[in-house]
Structure formats: structure tokens, C-alpha cells
N, C-alpha and C positions, 0 to 999 in steps of 0.2 A: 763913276768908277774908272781906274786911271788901268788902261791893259800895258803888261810886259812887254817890250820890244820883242822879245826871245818867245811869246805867246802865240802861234799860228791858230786860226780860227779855221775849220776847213767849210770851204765853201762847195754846198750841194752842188750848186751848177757847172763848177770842173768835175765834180765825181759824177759819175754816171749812175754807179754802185749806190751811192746814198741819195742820192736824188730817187733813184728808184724806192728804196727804201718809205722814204720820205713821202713819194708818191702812196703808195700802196696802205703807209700806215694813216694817211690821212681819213678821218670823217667827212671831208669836202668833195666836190665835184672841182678836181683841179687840173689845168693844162698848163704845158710850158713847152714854151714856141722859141727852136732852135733856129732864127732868121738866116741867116746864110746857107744852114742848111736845109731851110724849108720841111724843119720835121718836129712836127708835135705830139708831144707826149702826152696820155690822159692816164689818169687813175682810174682805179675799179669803180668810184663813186660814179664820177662821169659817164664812166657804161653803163653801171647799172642803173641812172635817172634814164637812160633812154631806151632798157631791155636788152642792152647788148653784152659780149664778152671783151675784155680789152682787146684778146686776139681780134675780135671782129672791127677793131675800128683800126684805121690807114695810119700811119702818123704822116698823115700831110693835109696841106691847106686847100688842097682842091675837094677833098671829100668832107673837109668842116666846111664849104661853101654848100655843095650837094647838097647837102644835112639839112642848109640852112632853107626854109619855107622860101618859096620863089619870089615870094610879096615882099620878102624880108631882107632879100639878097644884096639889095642895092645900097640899102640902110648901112647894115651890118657891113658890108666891102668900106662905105664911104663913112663912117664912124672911125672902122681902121686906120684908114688912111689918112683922115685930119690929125690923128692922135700918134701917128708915127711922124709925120710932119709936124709936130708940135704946134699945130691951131687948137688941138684939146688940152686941157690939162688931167686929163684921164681919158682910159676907154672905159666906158660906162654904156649899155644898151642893151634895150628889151627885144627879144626876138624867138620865131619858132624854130625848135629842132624836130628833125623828123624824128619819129622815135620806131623800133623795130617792126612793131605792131602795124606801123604807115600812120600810127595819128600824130600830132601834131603838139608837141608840151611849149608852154611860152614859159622862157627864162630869162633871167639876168646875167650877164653875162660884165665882168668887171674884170679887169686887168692893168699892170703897167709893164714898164720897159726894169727891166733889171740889171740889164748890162748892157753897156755899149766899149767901141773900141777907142782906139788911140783918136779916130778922127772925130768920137762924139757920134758916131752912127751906132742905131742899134741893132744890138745882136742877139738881144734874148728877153723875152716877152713871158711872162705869167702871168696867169691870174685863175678865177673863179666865176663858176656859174651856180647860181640858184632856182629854185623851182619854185616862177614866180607863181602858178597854179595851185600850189598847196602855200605860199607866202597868200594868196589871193583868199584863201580859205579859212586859212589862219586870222587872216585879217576881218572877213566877213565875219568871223563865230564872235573875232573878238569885238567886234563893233556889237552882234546881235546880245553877247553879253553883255555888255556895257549898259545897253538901250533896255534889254530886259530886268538887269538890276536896278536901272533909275525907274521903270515902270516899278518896280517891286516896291522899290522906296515910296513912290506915288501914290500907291494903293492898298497898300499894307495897311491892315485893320491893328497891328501892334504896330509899337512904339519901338523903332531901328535906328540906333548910334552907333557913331564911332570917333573914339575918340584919339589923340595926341598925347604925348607920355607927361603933358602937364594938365590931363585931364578937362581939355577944351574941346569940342567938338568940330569934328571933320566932314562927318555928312552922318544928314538925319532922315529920317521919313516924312513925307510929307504933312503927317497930325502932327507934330509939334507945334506947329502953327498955331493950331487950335488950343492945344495946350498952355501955349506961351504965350497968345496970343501977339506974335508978331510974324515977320514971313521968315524964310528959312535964311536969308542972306545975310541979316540981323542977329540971328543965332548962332551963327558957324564964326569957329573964335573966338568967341567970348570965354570968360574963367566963366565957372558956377556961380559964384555970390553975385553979379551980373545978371544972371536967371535967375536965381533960385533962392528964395527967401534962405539969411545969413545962416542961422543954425542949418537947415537942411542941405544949404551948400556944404556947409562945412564939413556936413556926414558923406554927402557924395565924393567931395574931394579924397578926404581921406580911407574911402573904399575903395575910392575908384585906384588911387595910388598903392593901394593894399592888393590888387589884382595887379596891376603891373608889375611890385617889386618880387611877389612871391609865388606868381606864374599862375596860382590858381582860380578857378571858378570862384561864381561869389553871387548867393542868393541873397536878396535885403530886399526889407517893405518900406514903404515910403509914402507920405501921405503929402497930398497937396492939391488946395484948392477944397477942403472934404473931400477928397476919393484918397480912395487908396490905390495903391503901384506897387508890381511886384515886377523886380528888374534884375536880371540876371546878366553878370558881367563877366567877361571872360578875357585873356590875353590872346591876342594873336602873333604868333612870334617870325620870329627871322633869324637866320644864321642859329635856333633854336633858344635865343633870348625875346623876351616879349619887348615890342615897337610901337604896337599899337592897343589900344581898349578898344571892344567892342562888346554887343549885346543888344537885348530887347527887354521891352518893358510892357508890364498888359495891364491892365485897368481890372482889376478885381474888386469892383465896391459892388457890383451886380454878386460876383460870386461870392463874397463873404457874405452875402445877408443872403443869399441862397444855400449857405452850405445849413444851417441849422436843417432848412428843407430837404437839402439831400441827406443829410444823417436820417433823418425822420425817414424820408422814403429807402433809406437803407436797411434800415432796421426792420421797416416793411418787406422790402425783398427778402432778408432772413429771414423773416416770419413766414411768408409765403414759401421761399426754400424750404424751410422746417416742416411746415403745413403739407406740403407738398411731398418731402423724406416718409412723415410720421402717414400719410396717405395710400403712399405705394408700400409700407411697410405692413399697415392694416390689410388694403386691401390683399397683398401675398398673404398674409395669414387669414384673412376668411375664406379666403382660394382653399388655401391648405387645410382650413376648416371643415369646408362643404366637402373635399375630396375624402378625407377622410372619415368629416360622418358618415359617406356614404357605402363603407368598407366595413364600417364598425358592424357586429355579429350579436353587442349585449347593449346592455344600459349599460352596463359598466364602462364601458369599453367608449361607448359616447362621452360618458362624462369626464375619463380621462382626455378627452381631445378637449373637451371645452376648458378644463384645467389648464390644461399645457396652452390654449388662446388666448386667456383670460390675463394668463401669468405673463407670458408673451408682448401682448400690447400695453399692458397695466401694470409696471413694477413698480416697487412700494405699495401695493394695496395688498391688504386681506379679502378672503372671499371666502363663500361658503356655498355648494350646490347640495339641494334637497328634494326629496322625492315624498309622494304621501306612504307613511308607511303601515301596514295591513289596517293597524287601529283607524275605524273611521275618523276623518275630521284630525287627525294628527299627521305630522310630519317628521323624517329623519334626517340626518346632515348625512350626507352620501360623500362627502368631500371638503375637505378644508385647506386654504392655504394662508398663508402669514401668520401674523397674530393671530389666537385663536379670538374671537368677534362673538361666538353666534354658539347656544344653546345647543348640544348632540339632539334635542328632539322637542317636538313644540308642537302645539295646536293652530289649524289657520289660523285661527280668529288670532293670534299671536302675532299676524303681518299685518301689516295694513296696506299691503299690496296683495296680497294674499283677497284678503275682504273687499276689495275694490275691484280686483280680478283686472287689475293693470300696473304698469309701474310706479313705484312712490319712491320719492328723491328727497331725501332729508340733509338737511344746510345746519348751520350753526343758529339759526334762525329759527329751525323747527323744531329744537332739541328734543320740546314736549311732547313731542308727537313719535318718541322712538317707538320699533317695534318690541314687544316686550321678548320677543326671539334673542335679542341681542343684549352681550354682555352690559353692565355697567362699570365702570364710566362710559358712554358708547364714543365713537368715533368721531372726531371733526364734522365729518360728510360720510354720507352711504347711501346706497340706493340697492332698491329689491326688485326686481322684474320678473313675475311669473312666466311659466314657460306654456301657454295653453293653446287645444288644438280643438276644437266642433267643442268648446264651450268645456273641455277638460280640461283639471288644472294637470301638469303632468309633471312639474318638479319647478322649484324655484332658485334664482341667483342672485345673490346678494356680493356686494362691494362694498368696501368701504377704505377713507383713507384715514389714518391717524392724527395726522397734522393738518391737515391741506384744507380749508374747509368749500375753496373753491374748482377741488379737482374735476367733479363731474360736472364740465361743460355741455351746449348743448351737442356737440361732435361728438363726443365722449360717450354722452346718453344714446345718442342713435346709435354708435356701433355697438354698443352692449343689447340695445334692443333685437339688432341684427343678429346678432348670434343666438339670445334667445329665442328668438323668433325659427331659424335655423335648428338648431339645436330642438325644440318641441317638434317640428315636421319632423326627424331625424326617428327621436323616440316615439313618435306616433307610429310612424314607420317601420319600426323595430316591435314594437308592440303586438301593431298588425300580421307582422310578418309571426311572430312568435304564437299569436294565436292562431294564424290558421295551420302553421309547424304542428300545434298541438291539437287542430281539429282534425288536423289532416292521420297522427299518429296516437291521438286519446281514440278509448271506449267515449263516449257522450254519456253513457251512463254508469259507470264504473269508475272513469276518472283514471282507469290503467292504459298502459298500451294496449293496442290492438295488435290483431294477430298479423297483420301484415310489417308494424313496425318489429314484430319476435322475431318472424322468421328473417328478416334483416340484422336486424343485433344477434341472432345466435350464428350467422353464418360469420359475421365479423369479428366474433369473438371466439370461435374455433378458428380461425386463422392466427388470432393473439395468443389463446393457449398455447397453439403450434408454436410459437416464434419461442414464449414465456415459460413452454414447458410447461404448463399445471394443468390441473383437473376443469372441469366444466360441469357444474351438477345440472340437471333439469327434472323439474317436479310436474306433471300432471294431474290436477286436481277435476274433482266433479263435484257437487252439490248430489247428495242421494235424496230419490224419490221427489227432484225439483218439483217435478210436472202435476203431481198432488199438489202441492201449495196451491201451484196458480191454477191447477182446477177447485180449489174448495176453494181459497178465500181469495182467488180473483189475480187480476196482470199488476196490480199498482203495488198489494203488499207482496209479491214476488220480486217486483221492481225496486223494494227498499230491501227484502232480503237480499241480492244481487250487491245493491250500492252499498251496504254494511260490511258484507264480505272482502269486498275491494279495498273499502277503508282500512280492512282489519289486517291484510296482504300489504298498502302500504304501508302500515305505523309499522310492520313488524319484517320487514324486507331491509338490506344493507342500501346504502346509496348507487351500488357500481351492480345492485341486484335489479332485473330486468321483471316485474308483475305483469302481467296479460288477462285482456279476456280473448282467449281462442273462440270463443262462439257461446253464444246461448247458457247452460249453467256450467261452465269450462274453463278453465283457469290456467295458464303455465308459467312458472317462474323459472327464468335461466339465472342460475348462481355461480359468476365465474369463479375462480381459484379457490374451490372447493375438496375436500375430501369425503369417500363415502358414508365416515361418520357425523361429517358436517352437514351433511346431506340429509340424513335419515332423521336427526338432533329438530334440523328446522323444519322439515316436514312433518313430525311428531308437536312439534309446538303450533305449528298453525292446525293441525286438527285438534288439536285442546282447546285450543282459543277459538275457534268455531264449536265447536260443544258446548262451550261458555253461554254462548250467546243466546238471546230471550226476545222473541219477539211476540208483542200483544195484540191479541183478537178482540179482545172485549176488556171488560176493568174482571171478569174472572177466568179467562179464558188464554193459554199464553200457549206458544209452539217455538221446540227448536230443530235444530239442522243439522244434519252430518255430514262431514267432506270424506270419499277415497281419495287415496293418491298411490299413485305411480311415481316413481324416480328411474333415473337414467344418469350413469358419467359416462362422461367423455373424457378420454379414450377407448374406457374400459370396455362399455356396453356397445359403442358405434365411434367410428370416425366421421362419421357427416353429420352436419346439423339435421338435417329430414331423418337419418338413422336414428340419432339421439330421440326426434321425436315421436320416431315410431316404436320406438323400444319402451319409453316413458308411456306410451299410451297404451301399449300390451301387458306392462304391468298394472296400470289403472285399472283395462280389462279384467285382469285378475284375481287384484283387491275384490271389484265387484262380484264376482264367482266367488269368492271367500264369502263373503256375507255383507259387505260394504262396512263401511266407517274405518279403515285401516291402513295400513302402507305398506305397498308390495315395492320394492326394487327389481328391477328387471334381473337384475344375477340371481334374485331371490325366486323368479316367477317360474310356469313351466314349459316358456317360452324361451327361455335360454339357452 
């Protein structure tokens, strides 16, 4: 390039101002050595390699000699001075500076003469120092890289190239060898069709060039020798165009003839996952099962939970839960869900789980063998499981699926077992408890409440009235002249007179009416939200209906029996249930004073 005479270039070393400049903006550790005037100038770089502030450093040549390590001194002085005397043709030299801290950094320290004068002597020296310590460092990492990437190459268990942008190889891993059966020095260089049988060359080539031109990765399988390779090739670029191919390549003939095996063992672990889902799913619900069968208050109430478990683990099935109902030897359907499956009501002998007094599991195999419980055309598959407790059958469960003929596995079968099994302890339990409920609040011989269950229901039910605002009737009955009976014709036909009466109290009492034996030949019936003519209405009907009644001594010999009663309401007669009963029992007294067989009200009696 040809400059303008009229062009001045300004030169830093007459400016002071841009020299500084130039100093400060540099990235270098740089000094510039004003000779005549014995004053050197450093940059920030240069302090800051050694910890210092520039204010802190001299600009003269006796305190860069200080600096310099004592060992170093003579070097560094006599280095100068062949190279200012021109015996060097550079100053070039390694040596220590002291650095702020007092330790000791080794640098390189390079420089020339920049300007000299009219006579050729020079007047102005610059240069540069480097930090040979981290150059030292730099250099070990890049050596220890170097050495550990050729270990890499050496020992690598995959297949490592690299190639040249006419897809010849530049370095490889040390199994190619094996591969190629020749050594590596043989291989580097070559084109492909050189290695690689012609068609397969000619697919690497043209992949490989297919990664160069278009920058992108590039998966491809490749067979040679019988095996297979799966080699993934990729661009490495420069200046942000790709320069070089590189990649690895693995040996997958082990793994293709293993993958059939791992699908297979995959599908296993699904299964296991799923086994293990459908597991913790079950078992939460026969948790949820046992807790709450053990909550539950009726049979009913039980067999809603075993519904909701049933329905729960088992969708898509029908099912049907049954209990024996009063008729001997017969059964009812208590519950049904899905499709309707199964007869409203059947005889054991109609199960054959039932007759067996265990589970029976019908396949598409057993068709023959349905229970005749169950509708026709019957189900694919079904199974029955009686629910039994000390050799009781106590209700039975039945399943079944429509299509599936293999649904009831043997998993399947145990946890239905479980629940039945569950489920019968449950209503056992519920039984027991309801029986001794009722031994605890029956007469034993009557079959009515007892007087200690009345005086309970009628305190609880003057608390209702109170709330409901209505009447409370209470009747007072006696048996007249009992005590004859069981003296002439003995305790046993008293004890069926008694049990007939009771019968005849319950057939003819409301559901929400409360029947009692108070004691001996004594009877009280509490009639909530009654009126006094409702009152008086049933009291006059249950002594008709005991007048009715006929009991035999002999085949010519017959006796009947008459009832007083007493009545009492509440509010009318008493506010307290014990007032109520002692009002009701002073009208009884009454009746009896009248002549017996009759019904005195207490508003009526002369106790009022």
C-alpha cells in the first residue's frame, strides 16, 4: 500500500499522551524503556502480574533490577547488555520478579530497540513480559490432555474417528486395528474403498460428505464382517463452518439379538408394574374394606361395603350378594350389580358352592356344570363363594364376567376369597352383637321388650314429643285373675298364655309402637304421636282380641282371659315418663276396682 507524502502517521513514542493511552489500553504486561532518560514505563498489566498498583512501581532501571531474583540478576543485567551491544539479535529471557506478596513469579521477558538516534545508539527499548508459570501450566494441562486423549483412543471400548473434509481418517481408536485388521498407521489416509468393501465405502463416503456439507448429526447402521455398527457422525466446525468429521461407532450385534430379550423383559416389568399398581390398589381397598366392615351397624349396611369393594376392584363384572332367607333351605339376592345374572331367590341345593360349602369356579369348560341360580345363557366365567362362619352358611357372592372366560385368575380368586372370608367374620359379628342387643332388651319369653328397654324408649321419646310437639299415649295392661291359671292348670300353660299375648301385642302394635313385658302378667305399650282417641281406639282392640282368644285343657275342656288397661298421654296426664307411668298404672288400678276387663284412662279414673 503506497502512503501520501502529505500523510503524517503519529508516532506513540514522541506522544507521551498516547503512549499512555496505548499503555493502559493494552491486554499485555508491557514496558517501554526511555534510555537517556533512564525511565521506564509499565502498564496496569505489568503491576497487576506482580500485585502491584502502577503508582507503586519506580519508573527506573534500578528498582526493575531489585525486582529481579538475586540468582537472576547477572543473567538478566548481562542478556541486556549483549542485546544493546548488538552480539544479540533480540532480548529474549527467562527470569524471576519479585512479586508484592515476596514470592517469586518466573516470566519471559522479550523486547527490542525501537528507536535509536542520528548516531545509531539506542534510545528507546520496549517490549513484553509473560507469565511463564501459568504458560507452564498451560502447557502441562495441554500436554496431560493430549496424553490422556491418546490413552482414550487406546482404550476405548467404542469405535473413535476423525475425519478430513474428503472423508479419510485423521486419527482413530486403537480397535480398528482389530477391525481392519491392519495397524493404525496403515489406516490414516486412506479414502474408504481402500477399507471398506466398495458398496459400503460408497455409503460412508457419501454420509460422511452429507455431515460435512449440511452441518448436521447423522445416525446410520452398517454391517461388516456379520456384525452390525451403529456410528454416529457429526461436524466439528471452525470459524462456525464444519472442517472436520468426527464420531464413534459401537458394535451392536450383541445388542440387537438382545433387544428381542429386553422387550420381553419389558413387558415383564409392565406387568410387574401393573401387578404391583392393581396390588396396592386392592390391597387400599380391603384396608378400606375391613375398616369399614367394622363400622358397619346392620347387614345391610355390610353388604353395601362389600358392593362398593367388589365394584371397585372388579369393573366389567356382574355380581349378586345373597343371604338365606327365613324359608328353610332357600336364598334371597340382597344385592345386585351389572347385568342382572342370578335369580331374586333360589334354593341351596341351586349352588354348587352352596352344596359343596366352598368356592366353585365355572370356565367355559364347565358350562355344564352352571348353577341353576343363574340366568341363561350364563356368563363366559363366574364363580360363587359362600360366606361361612363355625360351619354357618351366612350369605353368598357370586361373579361373573360376560365375555372374558379367563378373568378369574388365580389372584383374582384369592382376593374375592378374602373379602368373603372378611365379610362372613364381619356378619357373624354383626349377628352376635344383634343377638345379645336383643337378649340383652327381649322378654326371653314374650319376645317383647323388657321393662328396662321401656323405661329407656319412653324417656327418649318424651324428649321427641317435646322437640315434635305431639302426644305420647301409654297403655297399661294386666292379665285378670293370671295367678288362677297357673295355679289350676300349672307354670307351662300360663307360660303359652303369656307367649300368645305377646304375639297378639305384636301383630297388632305400629312399627314406631314400643310392646313390653313390665313384669309377670304386665304389659305396657308406649304409642308415640298419638291422640286420646287413638289411644282409647287401640286399647279397646287389644282387649277384644284377647277375649278372642281360646285356650285348650283337654279335647272338651277350653279357658279364656281378660285384659284391664289403664291409659295415660303425655302431656296431658304427666310431663315425665315415670309420671306417665304412674298415672297409666292408677288407672289400671281402677279398671280393676271397677270389676276388671275394661279401660279406665287416667283423666277418666278417681285419681285425677
Amino acid at each position: 500500500m503506497t502512503v501520501s507524502s502529505n500523510t503524517t502517521q503519529p508516532d506513540p513514542l514522541e506522544n507521551p499522551e498516547l503512549l499512555k493511552l496505548i499503555l493502559e489500553g493494552s491486554e499485555l504486561a508491557f514496558w517501554d524503556w526511555d534510555i537517556p532518560n533512564a525511565s521506564i514505563q509499565r502498564n496496569l498489566q505489568w503491576a497487576k502480574m506482580l500485585g502491584y498498583l502502577v503508582s507503586e512501581i519506580q519508573p527506573t532501571l534500578e528498582q526493575w533490577i531489585r525486582l529481579i531474583h538475586p540468582e537472576d540478576r547477572k543473567k538478566a543485567e548481562r542478556a541486556l547488555h549483549n542485546y544493546l551491544r548488538g552480539r544479540k539479535e533480540c532480548f529474549e529471557i527467562e527470569y524471576r520478579l519479585r512479586m508484592k506478596s515476596g514470592d517469586y513469579k518466573r516470566v519471559l521477558d522479550r523486547g527490542r530497540i525501537v528507536k535509536r538516534d542520528n548516531l545509531g545508539n539506542p534510545i528507546r527499548m520496549a517490549g513484553i513480559i509473560n507469565d511463564v508459570d501459568r504458560r507452564g501450566m498451560l502447557e502441562k494441562a495441554l500436554a496431560e490432555s493430549e496424553q490422556l486423549f491418546d490413552l482414550f483412543l487406546e482404550l476405548s471400548p467404542i469405535y473413535i474417528f476423525f475425519k478430513d473434509n474428503q472423508a479419510r481418517p485423521l486419527r482413530l481408536s486403537k480397535n480398528y486395528e482389530k477391525m481392519l485388521g491392519r495397524p493404525i498407521h496403515e489406516i490414516l489416509g486412506k479414502t474408504m474403498d481402500q477399507l471398506f468393501p466398495s458398496e459400503m465405502a460408497k455409503k460412508m463416503i457419501q454420509d460422511d460428505l452429507h455431515v460435512l456439507e449440511s452441518g448436521q448429526n447423522l445416525e446410520v447402521i452398517e454391517e461388516l464382517n456379520g456384525r452390525t455398527f451403529l456410528s454416529t457422525k457429526f461436524p466439528i466446525k471452525k470459524n462456525g463452518k464444519p472442517y472436520i468429521l468426527a464420531g464413534f461407532t459401537q458394535d451392536i450385534t450383541e445388542q440387537r439379538t438382545a433387544e428381542n430379550s429386553a422387550k420381553e423383559a419389558n413387558l415383564r416389568l409392565k406387568k410387574t408394574i401393573s401387578d404391583l399398581e392393581r396390588y396396592n390398589q386392592e390391597m387400599a381397598i380391603l384396608k378400606w374394606l375391613v375398616e369399614m366392615m367394622q363400622l358397619c351397624q346392620s347387614i345391610d349396611e355390610t353388604f353395601g361395603i362389600i358392593t362398593s369393594a367388589l365394584r371397585g376392584l372388579f369393573p366389567g363384572t356382574s355380581g349378586m350378594l345373597g343371604t338365606p332367607s327365613e324359608e328353610h333351605g332357600s336364598f334371597v339376592v340382597r344385592d345386585q350389580w351389572g347385568k342382572p345374572a342370578n335369580k331374586q331367590s333360589f334354593y341351596l341345593d341351586d349352588c354348587l358352592a352352596l352344596r359343596r360349602r366352598r368356592l366353585f369356579h365355572i370356565d367355559h369348560s364347565m358350562q355344564v356344570f352352571q348353577c341353576k341360580h343363574q340366568l341363561t345363557p350364563g356368563p363366559a366365567s363366574s364363580i360363587c363363594i359362600p360366606m361361612i362362619v363355625h360351619e354357618e352358611i351366612l350369605g353368598l357372592i357370586n361373579l361373573s364376567h360376560s365375555s372374558n372366560e379367563d378373568f378369574f385368575d388365580i389372584h383374582t380368586i384369592q382376593v374375592i376369597q378374602a373379602i368373603a372370608d372378611s365379610a362372613a367374620v364381619s356378619m357373624a359379628n354383626l349377628i352376635l352383637r344383634e343377638t345379645l342387643r336383643q337378649q340383652a332388651i327381649r322378654d326371653p319369653l314374650t319376645k317383647l321388650f323388657n321393662r328396662r328397654y321401656m323405661e329407656e324408649t319412653l324417656e327418649r321419646e318424651i324428649k321427641h314429643a317435646l322437640r315434635a310437639n305431639y302426644a305420647v299415649g301409654l297403655l297399661f295392661l294386666d292379665l285378670d285373675l293370671f295367678k288362677s291359671i297357673n295355679d289350676r292348670y300349672g307354670h307351662l300353660l300360663g307360660d303359652k298364655v303369656l307367649r300368645d299375648i305377646g304375639e297378639v301385642l305384636l301383630l297388632n302394635t305400629r312399627g314406631e309402637d314400643i310392646a313390653c313385658r313390665y313384669g309377670g302378667d304386665e304389659f305396657v305399650i308406649i304409642l308415640p304421636d298419638v291422640n286420646a282417641n287413638d289411644l282409647e281406639n287401640k286399647a279397646n282392640k287389644l282387649l277384644n282380641l284377647v277375649r278372642c282368644l281360646e285356650w285348650n285343657i283337654s279335647e272338651s275342656e277350653t279357658f279364656r282371659i281378660q285384659l284391664s288397661c289403664g291409659s295415660a298421654l303425655f302431656p296431658r296426664d304427666s310431663a315425665t315418663g315415670i309420671g306417665l307411668i304412674q298415672a297409666a298404672d292408677l288407672a289400671l288400678y281402677e279398671a280393676k276396682h271397677r270389676g276388671r276387663n275394661l279401660l279406665v284412662s287416667f283423666e277418666q279414673s278417681n285419681h285425677n
